[in-house]
C-alpha positions, 0 to 999 in steps of 0.5 A: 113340447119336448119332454125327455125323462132321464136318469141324469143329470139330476140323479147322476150327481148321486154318489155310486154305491159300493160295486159301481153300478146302481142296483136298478132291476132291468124292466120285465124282471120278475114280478110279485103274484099281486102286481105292486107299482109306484111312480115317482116324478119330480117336476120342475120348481113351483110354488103350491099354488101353481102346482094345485092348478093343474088339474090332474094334481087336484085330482091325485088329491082328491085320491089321496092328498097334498102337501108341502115338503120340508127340505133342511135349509143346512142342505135345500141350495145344493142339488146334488145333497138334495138328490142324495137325501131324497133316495136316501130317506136322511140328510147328510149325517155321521152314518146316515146312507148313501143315496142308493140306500131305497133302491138297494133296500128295493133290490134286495127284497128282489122288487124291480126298479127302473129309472130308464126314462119313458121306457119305464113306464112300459114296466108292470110292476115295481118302482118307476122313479122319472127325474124330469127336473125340467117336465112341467107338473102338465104332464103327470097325467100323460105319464100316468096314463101310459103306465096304466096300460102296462098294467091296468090292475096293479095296486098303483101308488103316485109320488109327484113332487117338486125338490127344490124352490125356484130363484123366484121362489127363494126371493119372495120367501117361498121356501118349502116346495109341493107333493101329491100323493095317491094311492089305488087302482088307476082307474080311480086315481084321477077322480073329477070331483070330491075334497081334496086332502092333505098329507102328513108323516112322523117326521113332521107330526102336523097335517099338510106338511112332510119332509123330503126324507119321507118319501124313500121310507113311504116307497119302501112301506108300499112295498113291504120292504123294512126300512133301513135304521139309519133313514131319518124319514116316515111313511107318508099318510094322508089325513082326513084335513082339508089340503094345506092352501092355508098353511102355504099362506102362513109359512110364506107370511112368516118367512116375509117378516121373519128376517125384520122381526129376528133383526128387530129382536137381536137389536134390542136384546143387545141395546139392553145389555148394552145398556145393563153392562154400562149401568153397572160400571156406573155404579162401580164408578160413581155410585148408585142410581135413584130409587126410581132409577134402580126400578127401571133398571130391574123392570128392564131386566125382567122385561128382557127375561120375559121376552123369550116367552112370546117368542117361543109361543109364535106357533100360536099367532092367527096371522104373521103380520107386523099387527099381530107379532109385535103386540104379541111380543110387546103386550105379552113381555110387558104384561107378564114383566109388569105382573112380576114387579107388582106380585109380592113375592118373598126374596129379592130376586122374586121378579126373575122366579115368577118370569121363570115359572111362567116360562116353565107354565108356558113351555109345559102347556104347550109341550103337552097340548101338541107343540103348536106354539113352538113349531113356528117360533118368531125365533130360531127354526121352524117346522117350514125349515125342515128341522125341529118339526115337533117338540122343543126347539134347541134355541128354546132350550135355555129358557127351559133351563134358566126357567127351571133354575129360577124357580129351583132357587126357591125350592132348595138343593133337594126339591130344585133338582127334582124340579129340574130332573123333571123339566130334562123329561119334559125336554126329553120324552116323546109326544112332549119335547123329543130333544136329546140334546135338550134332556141331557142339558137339563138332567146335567142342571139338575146334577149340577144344581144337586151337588153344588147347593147340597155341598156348597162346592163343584169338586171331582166328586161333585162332578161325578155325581152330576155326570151320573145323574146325567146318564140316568136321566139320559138312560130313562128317556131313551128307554121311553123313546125306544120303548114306550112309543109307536112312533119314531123320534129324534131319541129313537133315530139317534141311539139308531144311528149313535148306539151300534158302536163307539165309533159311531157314537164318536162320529155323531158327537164330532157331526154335532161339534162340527155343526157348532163350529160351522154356525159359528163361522157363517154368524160371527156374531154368535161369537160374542154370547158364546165368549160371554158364558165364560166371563159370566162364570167367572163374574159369578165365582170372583164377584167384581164390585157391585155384582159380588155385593148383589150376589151375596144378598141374593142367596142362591143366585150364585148358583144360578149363574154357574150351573146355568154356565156349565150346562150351557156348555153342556148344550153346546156339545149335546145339540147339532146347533149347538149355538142356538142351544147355548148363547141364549144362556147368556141373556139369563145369566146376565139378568141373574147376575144384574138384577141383585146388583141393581136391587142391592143399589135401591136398597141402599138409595133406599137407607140413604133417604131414610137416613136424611130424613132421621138427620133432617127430623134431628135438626 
């Protein structure tokens, strides 16, 4: 087998940093009193399985431990991107490094670093990094073994990984790649028997899984050299978990019926509102509909404002095959649905509250007890995307807010924006939501909720008021996330990245805008809940026909309808998906704007009979 180690062409497409040249020590250059090596190798694609059959990468496992590795789905087809985030420890965002941020960050603390092929491996310390994208993971262990002889007693650490997924990887769904790591003298590197483990990071928070931006900061943390803010990625670890085979068999089960079920869902949403639309130009038109009719109208919408709830809870599922997901969806829609009509809640509109305080138990408890539902959604990413890995996930943001808002109705201007304020630390505090985006969307509800149901109108005050809310709740979380927490998060990495200038905080807010715009053209579709927020609004404040009727006898509802407009908007401009944050506000909106015309139709269906009956009783 020929088998030729070479800094190109896989690292070659990496962009040259400032002076030309890579800062790659030479060889023999000098070394530290203890001798500290590490070998970092890329192989060529294969799946988990293939990898954990060679028997030298059972071994490292049972060293150290196995993983799966992550890579953003925004950047995982492109090579070169690839190979940048790798070295550069982030993904392609406004500031983030170049790809040579590791190894200037190595140079700089004066640690040698070689990327030189085979010869490589004849250096007694400092970084030996191989990029054999076409080496077979067979040969890691002849690898090894002629490092060890350059230095038999170094405190060795082993990275073996696989960067992207092959076109029969991609085709049969298998989209996150291997990784074994080990760390220790190298004579106990390659034990013959033992429990072979798992590894994880912070960036991912769940054991057997890490992202490709944790391997340039685990390099740096073996050698005691500081990370660099602008990386994204943790220093890997390993747990005391058994290795991830079970974990490769869900993400590959979900990713099998991801696509259907996606499809499934969106076909039925849009058939309901279809449907909810045409029923209310109906009874514009020609009247209203039957008693029993106008309940299977407001069934239909409580039930679609239920779905979200098993949707978002998905982590939870055993198994992801058609005969758990939709009689998880199906049963737990339904079930809380039918719960909703039949409790006697006070108001008009209770159904939708109840919906919303389910929401709001759901998301909270699995927030607190670790996020497990929500890393594996049937709806939006995943933690197998490489995006999201923990906390509250940006398409799950509107069922946290119209949650929020369902229930605030009930409780007043006052109690309501204290509710809503608590939900945006929910969203926002590390070990719960960890989203900023997510905070500044609720906390900017609550402003809104505050001022227009105290004050009756949304003026320049008004909006001030909100606005100021919304930088004070976003100032607590950020003080939490920086200061009151060990471990980095999404908060911590953006006022890093954001926080050192106005320029750079302007870049981030045109990064995140740009993203928006770009789902937007690769899934027109999106266009059509995005373009319905703003009819939605203006449904709400000049209230057409039997919409305007229903909203007058639903107190507060009105309000609904607009806060949760003006903080969808809101959404989009404070996430990087800005479309997966907004558009779903629009299936809520839509319930709050037709459950009140329809309720408002059996009502009168309602006086219509009682009146036939007194005319029928009189003759």
């Amino acid at each position: 087998m020929t088998f030729a180690v070479t800094v190109g062409p896989w690292f070659s497409r990496a962009p040259v940093p400032t002076g030309g040249v890579w800062p790659v020590a030479a060889a023999g250059a000098s070394s530290p009193a203890v001798p500290r090596r590490a070998l970092l190798i890329v192989v060529q694609p294969t799946t988990f399985r293939g990898f954990m059959n060679v028997p030298a990468v059972r071994q490292l496992a049972r060293a150290g431990g196995a993983g799966l590795v992550a890579t953003n789905q925004a950047y995982r087809g492109d090579l070169r991107t690839v190979s940048e985030a790798l070295l550069a420890g982030s993904g392609p965002t406004p500031g983030a490094a170049s790809a040579g941020t590791m190894l200037l960050a190595l140079a700089q603390a004066q640690v040698p670093v070689c990327g030189n092929g085979l010869r490589c491996l004849q250096q007694p310390d400092g970084l030996i990094w191989l990029a054999a994208g076409e080496a077979s993971p067979y040969a890691v262990r002849g690898l090894a073994e002629r490092a060890v002889l350059a230095s038999p007693n170094a405190d060795t650490l082993i990275i073996v990984l696989s960067v992207q997924p092959s076109v029969g990887m991609n085709r049969a769904g298998d989209e996150v790649t291997p990784i074994v790591m080990a760390q220790g003298v190298p004579a106990k590197l390659f034990p013959a028997n033992g429990p072979m483990r798992s590894l994880t990071s912070d960036t991912t928070r769940y054991p057997g899984l890490v992202a490709n931006v944790d391997v340039a900061p685990t390099i740096l943390s073996f050698f005691h050299v500081p990370e660099p803010s602008t990386m994204t990625g943790s220093p890997i670890r390993v747990t005391g978990s058994n290795a991830p085979f079970a974990l490769d068999r869900r993400q590959i089960q979900q990713r099998t019926i991801r696509v259907p079920v996606q499809l499934a869902e969106v076909v039925l949403v849009s058939i309901a509102g279809a449907a909810v639309i045409l029923g209310l130009v109906a009874i514009d038109r020609r009247g209203g509909p039957s008693v029993r009719a106008s309940r299977w109208w407001r069934a239909l919408i409580v039930f679609m404002t239920a779905l979200p709830i098993p949707l978002a809870l998905g982590g939870l599922l055993p198994s992801y095959t058609y005969a758990w997901v939709l009689p998880w969806v199906l049963m737990l829609a339904g079930g809380l649905s039918a719960i909703a009509i039949a409790v006697r809640w006070p108001g008009s509109c209770a159904p939708l509250s109840f919906v919303g305080a389910a929401g709001l138990i759901a998301l909270a408890a699995d927030l607190v007890l670790g996020g497990h539902g929500l890393r594996v959604p049937l709806l939006g990413g995943t933690m197998f995307d490489g995006v999201r890995m923990y906390g509250l996930p940006n398409a799950f943001i509107s069922t946290l807010l119209a949650s929020g808002l369902f229930v605030a109705v009930r409780a007043g201007p006052a109690r309501g924006g204290i509710l809503l304020l608590l939900c945006g630390c929910l969203a926002g505090f590390p070990g719960l939501g960890a989203d900023i985006g997510g905070s500044i969307t609720l906390f900017a509800a609550a402003g809104l909720w505050w001022q227009l149901g105290g004050r009756g109108r949304l003026g320049v005050r008004e909006l001030a008021v909100a606005a100021a809310v919304t930088v004070a709740g976003l100032a607590l979380v950020l003080f939490v996330s920086r200061f009151l927490t060990s471990a980095p998060t999404h908060a911590t990495r953006f006022v890093e990245r954001s926080g050192s200038s106005p320029s750079s905080a302007l870049d981030e807010v045109r990064h995140r805008l740009g993203v928006g715009v770009s789902q937007v053209a690769h899934y027109p579709v999106s266009l059509i809940p995005l373009l319905g927020l703003p009819v939605m609004l203006w449904a709400a404040l000049r209230g057409p026909g039997i919409i305007g009727r229903g909203l007058a006898a639903a107190p507060g509802w009105r309000d609904v309808v607009i806060v949760l407009a003006l903080s969808a908007a809101v959404a989009y401009i404070a996430n990087d998906t800005g479309m997966a944050a907004a558009a779903p506000s629009f299936l809520y909106g839509m319930a709050a704007l037709a459950y009140p015309a329809f309720d408002v139709t059996r009502r009168g269906a309602v006086a219509d009979a009682a009146a036939r009956d007194r005319e029928v009783s009189a003759t």
